[in-house]
N, C-alpha and C positions, 0 to 999 in steps of 0.2 A: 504494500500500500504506500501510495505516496504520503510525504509528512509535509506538514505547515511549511516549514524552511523550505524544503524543494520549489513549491506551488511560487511563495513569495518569491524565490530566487529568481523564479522564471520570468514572474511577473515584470519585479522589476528590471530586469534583463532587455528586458521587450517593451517597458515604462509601458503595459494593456496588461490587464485582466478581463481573462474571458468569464464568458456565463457560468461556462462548463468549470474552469477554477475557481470559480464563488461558487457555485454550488459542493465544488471538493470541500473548500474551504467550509464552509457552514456545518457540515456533516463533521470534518475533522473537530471543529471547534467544539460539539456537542463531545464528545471524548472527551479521557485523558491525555493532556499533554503537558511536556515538559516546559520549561523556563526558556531554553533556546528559541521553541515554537512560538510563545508568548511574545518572546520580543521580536522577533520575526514577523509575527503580524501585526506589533505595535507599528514597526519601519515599513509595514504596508499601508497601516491608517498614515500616519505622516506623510508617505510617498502622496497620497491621496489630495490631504490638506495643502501640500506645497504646489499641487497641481501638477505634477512630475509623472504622473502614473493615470491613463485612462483605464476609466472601466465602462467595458459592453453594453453591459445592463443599463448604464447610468445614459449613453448615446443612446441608447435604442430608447428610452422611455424618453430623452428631452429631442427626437425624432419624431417621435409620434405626439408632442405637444404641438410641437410647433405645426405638424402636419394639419392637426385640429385645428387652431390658431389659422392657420392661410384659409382653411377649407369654411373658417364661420366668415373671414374677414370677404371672401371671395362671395359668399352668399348674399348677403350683407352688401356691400359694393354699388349693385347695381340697381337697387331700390334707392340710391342717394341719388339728387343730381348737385347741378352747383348751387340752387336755388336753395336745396337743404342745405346746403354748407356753408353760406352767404350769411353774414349777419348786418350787411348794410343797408 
């Protein structure tokens, strides 16, 4: 089985974490682990916070906001004219 440190090592190696290594990650962390492992994924939160490390999960869900976001503003749009938008 792979351990915390490996996952992290990789991660940060490649500055991404995939889904599929957060889902490792989750399942390892519900386990026993050592002090090594611990601070190994403390230096994945930090890689995180300093912006130095993507993670998957986090593109793929602020992708599908923004998709939403274009798909209400594009709806929306075409019911305005300049006359709505004119305050003079």
């Amino acid at each position: 089985m792979t351990s915390i440190r490996e996952i992290v090592s990789e991660a940060l190696a490649h500055q991404y974490l995939s889904i599929e290594a957060e889902e490792s990650l989750r399942q390892l962390m519900r386990g026993k682990y050592g002090p090594d492992d611990f601070e190994a994924f403390m230096a994945l939160q930090r890689a995180f916070l300093s912006g130095s490390l993507r993670q998957e999960s986090r593109e793929r869900l602020l992708g599908q906001q923004n998709f939403t976001i274009a798909a209400v503003a594009d709806s929306i749009a075409p019911a305005c004219t300049a006359r709505d938008l004119s305050y003079a």
